[in-house]
Predicted model as a PDB file, atoms N, CA, C, CB and O in Angstrom, pLDDT in the B-factor column:
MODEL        1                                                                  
ATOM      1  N   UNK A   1       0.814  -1.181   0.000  1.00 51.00           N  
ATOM      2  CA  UNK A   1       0.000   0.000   0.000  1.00 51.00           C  
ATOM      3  C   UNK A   1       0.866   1.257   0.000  1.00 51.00           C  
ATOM      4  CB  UNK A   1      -0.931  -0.009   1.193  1.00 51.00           C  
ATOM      5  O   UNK A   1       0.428   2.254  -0.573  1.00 51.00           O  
ATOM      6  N   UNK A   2       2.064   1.292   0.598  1.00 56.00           N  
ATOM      7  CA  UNK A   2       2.777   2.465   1.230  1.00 56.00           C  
ATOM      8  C   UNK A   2       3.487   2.228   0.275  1.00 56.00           C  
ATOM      9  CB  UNK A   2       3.363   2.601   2.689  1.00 56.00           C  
ATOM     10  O   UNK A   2       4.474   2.295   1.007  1.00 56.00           O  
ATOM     11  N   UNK A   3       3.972   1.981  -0.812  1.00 69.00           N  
ATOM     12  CA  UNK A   3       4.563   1.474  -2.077  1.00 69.00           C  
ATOM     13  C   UNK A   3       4.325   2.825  -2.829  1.00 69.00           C  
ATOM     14  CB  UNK A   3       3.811   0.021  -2.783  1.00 69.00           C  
ATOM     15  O   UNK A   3       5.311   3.377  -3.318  1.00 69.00           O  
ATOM     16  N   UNK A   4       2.935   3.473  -2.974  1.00 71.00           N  
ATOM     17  CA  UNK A   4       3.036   4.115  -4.083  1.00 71.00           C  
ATOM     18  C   UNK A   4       3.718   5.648  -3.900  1.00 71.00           C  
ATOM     19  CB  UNK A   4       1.666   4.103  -4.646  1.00 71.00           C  
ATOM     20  O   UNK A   4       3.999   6.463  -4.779  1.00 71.00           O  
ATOM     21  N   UNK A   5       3.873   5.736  -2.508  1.00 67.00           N  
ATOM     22  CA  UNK A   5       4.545   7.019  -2.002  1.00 67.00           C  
ATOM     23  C   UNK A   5       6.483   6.462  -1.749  1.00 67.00           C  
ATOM     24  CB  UNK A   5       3.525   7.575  -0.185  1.00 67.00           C  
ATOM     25  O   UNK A   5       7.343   7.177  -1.235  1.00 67.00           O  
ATOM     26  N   UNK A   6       6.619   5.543  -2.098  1.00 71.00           N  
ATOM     27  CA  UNK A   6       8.499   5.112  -2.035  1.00 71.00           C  
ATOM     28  C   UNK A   6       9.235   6.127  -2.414  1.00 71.00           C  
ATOM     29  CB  UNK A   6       9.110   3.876  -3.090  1.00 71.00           C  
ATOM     30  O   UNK A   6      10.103   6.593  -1.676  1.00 71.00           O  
ATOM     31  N   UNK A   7       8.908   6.725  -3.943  1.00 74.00           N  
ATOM     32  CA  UNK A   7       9.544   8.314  -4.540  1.00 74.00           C  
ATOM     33  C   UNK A   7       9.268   9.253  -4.482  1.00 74.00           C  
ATOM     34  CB  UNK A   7       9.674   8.634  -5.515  1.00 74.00           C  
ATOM     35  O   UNK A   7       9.721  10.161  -5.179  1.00 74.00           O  
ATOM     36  N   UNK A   8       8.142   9.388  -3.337  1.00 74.00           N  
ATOM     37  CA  UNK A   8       7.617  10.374  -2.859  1.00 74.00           C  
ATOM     38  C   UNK A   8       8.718  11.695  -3.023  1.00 74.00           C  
ATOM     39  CB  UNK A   8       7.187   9.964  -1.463  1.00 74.00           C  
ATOM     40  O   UNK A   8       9.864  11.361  -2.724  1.00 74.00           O  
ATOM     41  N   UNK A   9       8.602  12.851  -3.361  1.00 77.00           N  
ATOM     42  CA  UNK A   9       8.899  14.087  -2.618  1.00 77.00           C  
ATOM     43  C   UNK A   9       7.891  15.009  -3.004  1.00 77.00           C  
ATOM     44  CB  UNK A   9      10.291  14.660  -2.871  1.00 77.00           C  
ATOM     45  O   UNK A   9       7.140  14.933  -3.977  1.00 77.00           O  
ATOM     46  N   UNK A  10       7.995  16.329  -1.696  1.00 78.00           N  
ATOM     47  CA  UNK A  10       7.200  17.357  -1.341  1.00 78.00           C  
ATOM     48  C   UNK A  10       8.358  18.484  -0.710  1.00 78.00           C  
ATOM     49  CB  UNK A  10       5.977  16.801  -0.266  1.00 78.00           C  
ATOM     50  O   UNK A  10       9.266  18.156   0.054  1.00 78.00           O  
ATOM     51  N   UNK A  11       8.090  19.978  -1.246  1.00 83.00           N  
ATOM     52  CA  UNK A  11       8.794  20.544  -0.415  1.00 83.00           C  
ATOM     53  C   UNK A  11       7.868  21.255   0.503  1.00 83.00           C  
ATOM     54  CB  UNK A  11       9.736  21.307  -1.036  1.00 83.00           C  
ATOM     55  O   UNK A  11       8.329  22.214   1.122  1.00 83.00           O  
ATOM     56  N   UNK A  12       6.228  20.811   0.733  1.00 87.00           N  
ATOM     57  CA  UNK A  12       5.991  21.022   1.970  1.00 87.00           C  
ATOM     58  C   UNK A  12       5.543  20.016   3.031  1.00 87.00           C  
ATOM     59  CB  UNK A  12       5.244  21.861   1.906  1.00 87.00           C  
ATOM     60  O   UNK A  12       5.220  18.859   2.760  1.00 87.00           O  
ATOM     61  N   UNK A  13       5.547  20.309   3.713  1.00 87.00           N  
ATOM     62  CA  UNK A  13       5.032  18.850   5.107  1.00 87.00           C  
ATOM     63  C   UNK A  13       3.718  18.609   4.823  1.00 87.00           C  
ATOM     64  CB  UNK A  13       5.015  19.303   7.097  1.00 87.00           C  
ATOM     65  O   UNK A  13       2.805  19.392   4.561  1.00 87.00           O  
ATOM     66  N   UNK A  14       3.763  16.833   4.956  1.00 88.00           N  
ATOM     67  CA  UNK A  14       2.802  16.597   5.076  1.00 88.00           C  
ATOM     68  C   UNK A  14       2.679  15.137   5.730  1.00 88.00           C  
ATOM     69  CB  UNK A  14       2.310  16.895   3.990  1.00 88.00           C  
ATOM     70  O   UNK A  14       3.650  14.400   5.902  1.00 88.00           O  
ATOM     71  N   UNK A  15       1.522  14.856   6.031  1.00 89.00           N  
ATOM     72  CA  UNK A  15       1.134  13.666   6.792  1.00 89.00           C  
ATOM     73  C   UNK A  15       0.795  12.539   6.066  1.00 89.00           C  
ATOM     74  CB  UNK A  15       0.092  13.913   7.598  1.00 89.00           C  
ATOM     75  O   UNK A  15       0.132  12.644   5.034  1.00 89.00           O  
ATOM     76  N   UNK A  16       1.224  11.341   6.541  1.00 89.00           N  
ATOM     77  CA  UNK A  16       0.448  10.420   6.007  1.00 89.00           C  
ATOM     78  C   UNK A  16      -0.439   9.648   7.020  1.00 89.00           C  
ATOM     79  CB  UNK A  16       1.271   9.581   5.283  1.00 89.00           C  
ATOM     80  O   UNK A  16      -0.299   9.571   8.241  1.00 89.00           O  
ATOM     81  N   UNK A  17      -1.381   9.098   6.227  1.00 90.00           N  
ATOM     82  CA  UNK A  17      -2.866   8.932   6.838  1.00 90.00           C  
ATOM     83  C   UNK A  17      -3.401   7.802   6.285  1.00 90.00           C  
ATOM     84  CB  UNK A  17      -3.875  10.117   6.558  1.00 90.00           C  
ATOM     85  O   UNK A  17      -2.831   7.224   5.360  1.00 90.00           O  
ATOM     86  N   UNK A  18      -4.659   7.340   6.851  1.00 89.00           N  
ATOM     87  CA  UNK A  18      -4.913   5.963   6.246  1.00 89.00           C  
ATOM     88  C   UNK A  18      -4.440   4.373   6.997  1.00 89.00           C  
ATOM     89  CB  UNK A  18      -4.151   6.096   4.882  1.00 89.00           C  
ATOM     90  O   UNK A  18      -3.354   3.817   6.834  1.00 89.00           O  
ATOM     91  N   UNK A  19      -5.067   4.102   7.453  1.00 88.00           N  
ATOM     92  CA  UNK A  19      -4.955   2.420   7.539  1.00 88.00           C  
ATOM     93  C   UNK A  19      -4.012   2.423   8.551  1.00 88.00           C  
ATOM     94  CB  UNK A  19      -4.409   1.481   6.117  1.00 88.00           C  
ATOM     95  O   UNK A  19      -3.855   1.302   9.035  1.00 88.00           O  
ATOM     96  N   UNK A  20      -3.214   3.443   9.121  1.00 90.00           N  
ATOM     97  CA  UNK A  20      -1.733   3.060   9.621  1.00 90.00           C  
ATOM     98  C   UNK A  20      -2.219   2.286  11.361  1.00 90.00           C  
ATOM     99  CB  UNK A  20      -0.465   4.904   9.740  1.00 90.00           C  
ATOM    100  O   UNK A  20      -3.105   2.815  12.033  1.00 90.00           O  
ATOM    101  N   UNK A  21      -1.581   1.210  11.774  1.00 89.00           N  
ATOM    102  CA  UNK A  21      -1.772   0.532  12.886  1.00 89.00           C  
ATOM    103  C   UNK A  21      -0.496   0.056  13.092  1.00 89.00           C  
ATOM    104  CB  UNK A  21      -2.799  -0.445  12.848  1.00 89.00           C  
ATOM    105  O   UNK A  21       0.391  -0.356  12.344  1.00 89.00           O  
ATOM    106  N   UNK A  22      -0.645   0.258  14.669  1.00 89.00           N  
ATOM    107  CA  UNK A  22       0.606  -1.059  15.015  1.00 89.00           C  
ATOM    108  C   UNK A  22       1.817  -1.810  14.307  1.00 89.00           C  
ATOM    109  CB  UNK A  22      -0.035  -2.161  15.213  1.00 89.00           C  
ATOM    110  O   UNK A  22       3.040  -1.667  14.337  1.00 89.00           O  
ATOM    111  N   UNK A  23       1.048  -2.569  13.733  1.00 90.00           N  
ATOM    112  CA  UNK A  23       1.363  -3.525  13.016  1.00 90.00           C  
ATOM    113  C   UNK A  23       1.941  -3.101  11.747  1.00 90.00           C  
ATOM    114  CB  UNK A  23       0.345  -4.289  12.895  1.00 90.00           C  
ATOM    115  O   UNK A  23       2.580  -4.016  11.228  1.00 90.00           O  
ATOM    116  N   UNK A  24       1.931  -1.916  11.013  1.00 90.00           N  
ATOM    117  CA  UNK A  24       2.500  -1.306   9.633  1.00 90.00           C  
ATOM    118  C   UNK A  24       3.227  -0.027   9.654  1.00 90.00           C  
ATOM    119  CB  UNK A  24       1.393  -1.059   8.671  1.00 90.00           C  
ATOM    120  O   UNK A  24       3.831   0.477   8.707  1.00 90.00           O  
ATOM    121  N   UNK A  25       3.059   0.585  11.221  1.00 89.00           N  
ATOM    122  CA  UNK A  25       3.555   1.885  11.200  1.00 89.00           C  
ATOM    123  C   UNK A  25       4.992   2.018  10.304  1.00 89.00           C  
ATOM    124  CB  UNK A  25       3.737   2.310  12.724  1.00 89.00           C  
ATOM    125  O   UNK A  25       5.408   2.844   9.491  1.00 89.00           O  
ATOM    126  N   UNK A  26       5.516   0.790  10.872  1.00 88.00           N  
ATOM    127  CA  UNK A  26       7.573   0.817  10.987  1.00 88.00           C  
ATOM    128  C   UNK A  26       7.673   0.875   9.284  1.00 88.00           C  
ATOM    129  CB  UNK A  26       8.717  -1.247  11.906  1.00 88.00           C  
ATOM    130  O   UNK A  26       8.215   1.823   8.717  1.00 88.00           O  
ATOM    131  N   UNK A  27       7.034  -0.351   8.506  1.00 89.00           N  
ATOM    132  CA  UNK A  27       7.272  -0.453   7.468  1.00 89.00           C  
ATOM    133  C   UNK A  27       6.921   0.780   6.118  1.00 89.00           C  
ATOM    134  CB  UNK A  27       6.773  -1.577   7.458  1.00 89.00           C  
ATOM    135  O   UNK A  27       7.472   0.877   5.021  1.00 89.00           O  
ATOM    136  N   UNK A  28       5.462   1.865   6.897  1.00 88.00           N  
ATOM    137  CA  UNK A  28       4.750   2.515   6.074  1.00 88.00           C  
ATOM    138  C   UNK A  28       6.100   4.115   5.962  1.00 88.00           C  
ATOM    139  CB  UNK A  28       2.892   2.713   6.843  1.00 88.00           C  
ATOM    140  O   UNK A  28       6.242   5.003   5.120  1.00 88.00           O  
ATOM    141  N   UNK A  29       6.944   3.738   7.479  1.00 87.00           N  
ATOM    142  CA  UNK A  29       7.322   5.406   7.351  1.00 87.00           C  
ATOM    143  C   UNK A  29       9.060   4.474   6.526  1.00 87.00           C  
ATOM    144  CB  UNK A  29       7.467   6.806   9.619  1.00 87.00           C  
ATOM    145  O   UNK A  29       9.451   4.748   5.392  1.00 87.00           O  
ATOM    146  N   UNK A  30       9.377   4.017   6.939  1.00 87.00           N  
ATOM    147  CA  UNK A  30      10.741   2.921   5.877  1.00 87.00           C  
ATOM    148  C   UNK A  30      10.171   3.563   4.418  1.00 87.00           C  
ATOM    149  CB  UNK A  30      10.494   0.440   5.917  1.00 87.00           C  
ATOM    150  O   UNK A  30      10.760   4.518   3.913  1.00 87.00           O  
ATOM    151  N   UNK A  31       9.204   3.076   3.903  1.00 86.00           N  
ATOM    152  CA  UNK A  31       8.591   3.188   2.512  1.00 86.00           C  
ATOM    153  C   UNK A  31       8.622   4.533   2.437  1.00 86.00           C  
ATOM    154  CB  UNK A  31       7.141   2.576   2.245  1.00 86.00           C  
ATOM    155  O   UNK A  31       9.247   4.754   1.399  1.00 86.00           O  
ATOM    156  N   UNK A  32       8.261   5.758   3.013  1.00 85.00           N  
ATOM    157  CA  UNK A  32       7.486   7.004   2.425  1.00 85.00           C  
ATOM    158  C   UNK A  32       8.694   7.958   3.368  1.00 85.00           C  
ATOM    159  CB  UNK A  32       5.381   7.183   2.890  1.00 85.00           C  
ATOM    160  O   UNK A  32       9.245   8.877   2.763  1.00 85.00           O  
ATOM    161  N   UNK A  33       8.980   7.768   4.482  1.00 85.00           N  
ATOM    162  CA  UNK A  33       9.882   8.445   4.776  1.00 85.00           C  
ATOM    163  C   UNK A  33       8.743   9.765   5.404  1.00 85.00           C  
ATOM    164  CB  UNK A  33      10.989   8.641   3.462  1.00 85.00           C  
ATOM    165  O   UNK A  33       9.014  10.963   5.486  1.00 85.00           O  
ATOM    166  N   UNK A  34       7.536   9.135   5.757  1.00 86.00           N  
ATOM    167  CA  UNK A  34       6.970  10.574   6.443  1.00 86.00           C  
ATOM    168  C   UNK A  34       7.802  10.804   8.161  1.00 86.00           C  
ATOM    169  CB  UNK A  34       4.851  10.367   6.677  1.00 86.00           C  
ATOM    170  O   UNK A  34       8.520  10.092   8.862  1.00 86.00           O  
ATOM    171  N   UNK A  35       7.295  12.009   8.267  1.00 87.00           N  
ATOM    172  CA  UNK A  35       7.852  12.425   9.204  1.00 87.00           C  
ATOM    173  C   UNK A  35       6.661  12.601  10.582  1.00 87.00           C  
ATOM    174  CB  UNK A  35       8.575  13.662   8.645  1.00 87.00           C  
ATOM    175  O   UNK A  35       6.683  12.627  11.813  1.00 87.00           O  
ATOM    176  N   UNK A  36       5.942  12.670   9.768  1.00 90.00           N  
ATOM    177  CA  UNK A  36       4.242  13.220  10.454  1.00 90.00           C  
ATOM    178  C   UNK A  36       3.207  12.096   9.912  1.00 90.00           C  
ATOM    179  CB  UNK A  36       3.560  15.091   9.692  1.00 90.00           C  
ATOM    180  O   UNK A  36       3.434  11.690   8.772  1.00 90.00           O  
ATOM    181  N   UNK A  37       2.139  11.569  10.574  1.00 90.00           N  
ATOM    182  CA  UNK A  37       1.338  10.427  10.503  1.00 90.00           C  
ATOM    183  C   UNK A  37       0.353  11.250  11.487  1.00 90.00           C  
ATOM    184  CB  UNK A  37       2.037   8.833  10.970  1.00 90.00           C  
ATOM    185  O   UNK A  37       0.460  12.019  12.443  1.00 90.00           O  
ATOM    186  N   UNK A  38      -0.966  10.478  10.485  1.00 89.00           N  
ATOM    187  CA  UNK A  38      -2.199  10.616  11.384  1.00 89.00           C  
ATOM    188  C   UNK A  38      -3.080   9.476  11.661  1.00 89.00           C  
ATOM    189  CB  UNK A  38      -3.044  11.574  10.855  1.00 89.00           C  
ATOM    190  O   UNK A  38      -3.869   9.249  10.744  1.00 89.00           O  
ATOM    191  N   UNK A  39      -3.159   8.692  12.683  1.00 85.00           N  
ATOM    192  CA  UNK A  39      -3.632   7.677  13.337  1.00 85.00           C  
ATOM    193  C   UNK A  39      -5.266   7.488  13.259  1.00 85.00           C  
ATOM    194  CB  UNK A  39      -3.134   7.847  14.667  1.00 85.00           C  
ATOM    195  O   UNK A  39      -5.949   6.596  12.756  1.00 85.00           O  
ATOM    196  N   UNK A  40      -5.484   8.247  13.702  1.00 85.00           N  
ATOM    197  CA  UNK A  40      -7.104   8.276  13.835  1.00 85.00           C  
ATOM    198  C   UNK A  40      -7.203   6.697  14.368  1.00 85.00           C  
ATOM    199  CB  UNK A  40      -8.104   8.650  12.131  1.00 85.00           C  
ATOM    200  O   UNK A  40      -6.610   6.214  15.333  1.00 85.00           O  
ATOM    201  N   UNK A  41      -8.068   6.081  13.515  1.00 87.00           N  
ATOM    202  CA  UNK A  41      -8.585   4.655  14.506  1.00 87.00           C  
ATOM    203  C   UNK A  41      -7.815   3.492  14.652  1.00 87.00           C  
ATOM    204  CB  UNK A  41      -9.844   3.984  13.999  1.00 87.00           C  
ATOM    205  O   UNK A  41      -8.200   2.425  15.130  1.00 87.00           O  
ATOM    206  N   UNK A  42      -5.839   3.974  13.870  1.00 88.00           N  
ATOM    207  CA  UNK A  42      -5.240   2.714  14.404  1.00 88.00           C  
ATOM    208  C   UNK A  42      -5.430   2.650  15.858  1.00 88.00           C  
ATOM    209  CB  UNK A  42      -3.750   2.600  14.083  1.00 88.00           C  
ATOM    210  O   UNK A  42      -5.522   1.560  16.423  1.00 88.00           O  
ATOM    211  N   UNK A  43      -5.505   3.968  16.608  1.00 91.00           N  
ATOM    212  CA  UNK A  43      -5.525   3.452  18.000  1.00 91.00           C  
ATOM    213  C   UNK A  43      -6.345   3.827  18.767  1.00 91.00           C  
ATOM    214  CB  UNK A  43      -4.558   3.612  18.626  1.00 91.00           C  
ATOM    215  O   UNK A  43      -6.260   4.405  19.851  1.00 91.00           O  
ATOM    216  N   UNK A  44      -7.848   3.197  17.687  1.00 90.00           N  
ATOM    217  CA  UNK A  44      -8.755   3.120  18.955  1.00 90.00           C  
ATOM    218  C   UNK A  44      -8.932   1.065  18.817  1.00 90.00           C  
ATOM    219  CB  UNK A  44     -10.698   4.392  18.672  1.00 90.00           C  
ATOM    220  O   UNK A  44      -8.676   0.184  17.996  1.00 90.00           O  
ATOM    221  N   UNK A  45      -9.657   1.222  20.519  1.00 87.00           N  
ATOM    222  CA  UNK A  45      -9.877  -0.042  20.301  1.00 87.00           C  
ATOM    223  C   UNK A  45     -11.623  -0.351  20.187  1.00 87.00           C  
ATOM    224  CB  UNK A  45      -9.102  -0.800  21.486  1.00 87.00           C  
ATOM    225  O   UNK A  45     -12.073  -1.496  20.209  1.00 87.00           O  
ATOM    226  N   UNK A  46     -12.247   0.542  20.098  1.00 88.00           N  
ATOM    227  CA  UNK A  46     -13.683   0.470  20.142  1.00 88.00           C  
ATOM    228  C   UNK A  46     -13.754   1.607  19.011  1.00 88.00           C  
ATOM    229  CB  UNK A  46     -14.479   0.762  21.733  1.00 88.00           C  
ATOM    230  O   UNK A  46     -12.969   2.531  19.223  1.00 88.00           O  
ATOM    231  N   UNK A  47     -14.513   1.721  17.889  1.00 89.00           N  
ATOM    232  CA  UNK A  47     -14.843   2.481  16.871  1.00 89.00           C  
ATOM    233  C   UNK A  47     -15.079   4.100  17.217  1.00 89.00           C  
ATOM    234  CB  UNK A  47     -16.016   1.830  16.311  1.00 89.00           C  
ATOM    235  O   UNK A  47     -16.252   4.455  17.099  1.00 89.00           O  
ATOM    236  N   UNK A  48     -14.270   4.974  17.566  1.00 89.00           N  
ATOM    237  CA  UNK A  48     -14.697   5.904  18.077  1.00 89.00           C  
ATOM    238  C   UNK A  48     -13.809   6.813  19.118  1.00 89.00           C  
ATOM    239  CB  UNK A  48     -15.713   5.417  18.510  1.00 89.00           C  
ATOM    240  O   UNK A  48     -13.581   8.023  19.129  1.00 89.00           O  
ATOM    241  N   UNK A  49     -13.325   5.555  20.147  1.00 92.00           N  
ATOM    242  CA  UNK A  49     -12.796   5.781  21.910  1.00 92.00           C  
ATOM    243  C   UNK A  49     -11.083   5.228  21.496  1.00 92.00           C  
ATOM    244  CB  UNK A  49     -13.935   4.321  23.531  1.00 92.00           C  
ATOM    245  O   UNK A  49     -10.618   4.088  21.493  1.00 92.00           O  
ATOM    246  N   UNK A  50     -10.611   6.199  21.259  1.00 92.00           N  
ATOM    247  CA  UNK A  50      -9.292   6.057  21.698  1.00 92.00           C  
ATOM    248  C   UNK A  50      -8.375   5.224  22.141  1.00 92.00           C  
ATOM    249  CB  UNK A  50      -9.214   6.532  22.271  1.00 92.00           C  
ATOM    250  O   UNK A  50      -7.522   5.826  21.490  1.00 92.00           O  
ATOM    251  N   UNK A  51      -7.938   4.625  22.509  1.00 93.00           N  
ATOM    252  CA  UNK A  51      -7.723   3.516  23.809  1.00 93.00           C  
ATOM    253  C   UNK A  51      -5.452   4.009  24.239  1.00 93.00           C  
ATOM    254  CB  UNK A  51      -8.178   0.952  22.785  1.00 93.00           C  
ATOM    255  O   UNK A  51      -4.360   3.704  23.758  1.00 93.00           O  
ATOM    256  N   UNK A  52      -5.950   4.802  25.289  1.00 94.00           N  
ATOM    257  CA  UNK A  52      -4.312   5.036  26.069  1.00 94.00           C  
ATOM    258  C   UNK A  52      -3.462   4.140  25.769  1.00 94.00           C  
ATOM    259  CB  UNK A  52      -4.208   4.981  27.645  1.00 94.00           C  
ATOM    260  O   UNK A  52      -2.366   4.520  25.359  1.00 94.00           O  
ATOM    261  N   UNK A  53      -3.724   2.777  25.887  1.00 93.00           N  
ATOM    262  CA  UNK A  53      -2.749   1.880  25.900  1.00 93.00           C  
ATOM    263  C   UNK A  53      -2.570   1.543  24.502  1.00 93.00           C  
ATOM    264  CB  UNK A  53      -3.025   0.756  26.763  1.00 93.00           C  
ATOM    265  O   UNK A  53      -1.620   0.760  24.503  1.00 93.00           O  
ATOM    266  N   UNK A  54      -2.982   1.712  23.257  1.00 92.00           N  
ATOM    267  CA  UNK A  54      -2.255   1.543  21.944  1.00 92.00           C  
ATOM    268  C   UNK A  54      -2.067   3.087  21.964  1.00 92.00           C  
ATOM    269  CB  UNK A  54      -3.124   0.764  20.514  1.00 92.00           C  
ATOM    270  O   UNK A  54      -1.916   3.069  20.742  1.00 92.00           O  
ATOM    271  N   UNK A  55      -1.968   4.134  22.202  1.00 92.00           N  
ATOM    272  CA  UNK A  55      -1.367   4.847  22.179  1.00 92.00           C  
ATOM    273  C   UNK A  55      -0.185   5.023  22.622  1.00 92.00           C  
ATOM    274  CB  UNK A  55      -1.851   5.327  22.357  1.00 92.00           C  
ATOM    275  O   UNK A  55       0.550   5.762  21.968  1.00 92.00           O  
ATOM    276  N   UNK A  56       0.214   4.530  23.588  1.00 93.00           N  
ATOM    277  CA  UNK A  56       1.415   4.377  24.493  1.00 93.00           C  
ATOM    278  C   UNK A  56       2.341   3.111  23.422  1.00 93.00           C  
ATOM    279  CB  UNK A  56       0.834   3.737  26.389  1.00 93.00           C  
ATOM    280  O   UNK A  56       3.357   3.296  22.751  1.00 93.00           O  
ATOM    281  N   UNK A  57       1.751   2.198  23.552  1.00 91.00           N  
ATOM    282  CA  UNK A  57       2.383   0.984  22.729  1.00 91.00           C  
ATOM    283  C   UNK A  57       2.632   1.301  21.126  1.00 91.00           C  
ATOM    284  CB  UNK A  57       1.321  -0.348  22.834  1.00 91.00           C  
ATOM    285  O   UNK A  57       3.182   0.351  20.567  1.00 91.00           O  
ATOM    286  N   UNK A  58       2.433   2.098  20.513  1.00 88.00           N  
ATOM    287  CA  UNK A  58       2.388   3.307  19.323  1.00 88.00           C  
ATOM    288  C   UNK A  58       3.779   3.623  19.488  1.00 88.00           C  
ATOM    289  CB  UNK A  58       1.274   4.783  19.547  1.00 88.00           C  
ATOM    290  O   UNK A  58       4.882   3.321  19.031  1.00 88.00           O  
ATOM    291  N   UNK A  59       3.094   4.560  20.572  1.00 88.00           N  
ATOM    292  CA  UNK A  59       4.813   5.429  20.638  1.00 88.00           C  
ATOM    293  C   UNK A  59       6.258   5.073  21.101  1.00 88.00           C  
ATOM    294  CB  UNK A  59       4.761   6.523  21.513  1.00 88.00           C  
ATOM    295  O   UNK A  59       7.265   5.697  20.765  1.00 88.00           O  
ATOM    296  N   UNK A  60       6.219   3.931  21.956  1.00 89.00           N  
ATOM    297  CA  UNK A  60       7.218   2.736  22.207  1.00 89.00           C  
ATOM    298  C   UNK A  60       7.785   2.360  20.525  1.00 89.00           C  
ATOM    299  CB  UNK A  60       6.252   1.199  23.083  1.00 89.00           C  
ATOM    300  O   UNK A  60       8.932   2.396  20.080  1.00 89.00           O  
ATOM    301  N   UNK A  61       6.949   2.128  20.084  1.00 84.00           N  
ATOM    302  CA  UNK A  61       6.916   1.309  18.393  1.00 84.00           C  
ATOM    303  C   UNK A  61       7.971   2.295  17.675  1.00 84.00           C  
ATOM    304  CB  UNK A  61       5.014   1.365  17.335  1.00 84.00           C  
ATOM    305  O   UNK A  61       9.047   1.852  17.272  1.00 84.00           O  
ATOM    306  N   UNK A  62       7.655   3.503  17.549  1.00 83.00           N  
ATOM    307  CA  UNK A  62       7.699   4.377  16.438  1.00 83.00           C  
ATOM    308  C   UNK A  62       9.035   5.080  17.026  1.00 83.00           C  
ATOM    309  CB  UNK A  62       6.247   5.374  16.152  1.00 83.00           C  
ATOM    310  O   UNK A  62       9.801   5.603  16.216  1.00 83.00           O  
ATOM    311  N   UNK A  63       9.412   5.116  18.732  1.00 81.00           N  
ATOM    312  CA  UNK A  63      10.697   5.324  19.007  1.00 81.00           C  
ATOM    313  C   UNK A  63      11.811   4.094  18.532  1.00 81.00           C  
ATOM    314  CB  UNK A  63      10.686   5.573  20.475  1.00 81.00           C  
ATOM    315  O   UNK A  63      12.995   4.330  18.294  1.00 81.00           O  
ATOM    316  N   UNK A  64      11.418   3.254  18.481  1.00 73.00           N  
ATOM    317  CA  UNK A  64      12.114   2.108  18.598  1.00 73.00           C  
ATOM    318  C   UNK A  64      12.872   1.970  16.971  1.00 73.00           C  
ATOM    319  CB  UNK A  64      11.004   0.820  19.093  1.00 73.00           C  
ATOM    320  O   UNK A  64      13.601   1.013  16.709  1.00 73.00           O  
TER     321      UNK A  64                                                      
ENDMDL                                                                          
END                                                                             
């Protein structure tokens, strides 16, 4: 999916968005080289509600 942004460039900032979870963050920013990501319901765990703890476990991820 994160394939079609690989040769990406922009000389202004921007986010990438879409689908990103857990599980694809590492590989989606490797591929696109964003700097900025917008999560929205990778980390909720109920359609809607947020959930602290994939947020936390997110940001463990994305330091790592």
């Amino acid at each position: 999916m994160a394939q079609i942004l690989q040769n990406f460039s922009c000389k202004k900032d921007w986010f990438l968005s879409g689908g990103l979870n857990i599980n694809n963050i590492n590989e989606a920013l490797k591929i696109t080289g964003a700097k900025m990501v917008d999560l929205s319901s990778g980390i909720e765990k109920e359609r809607g509600k947020k959930s602290p703890e994939l947020i936390v476990e997110f940001m463990h991820k994305i330091k790592n």
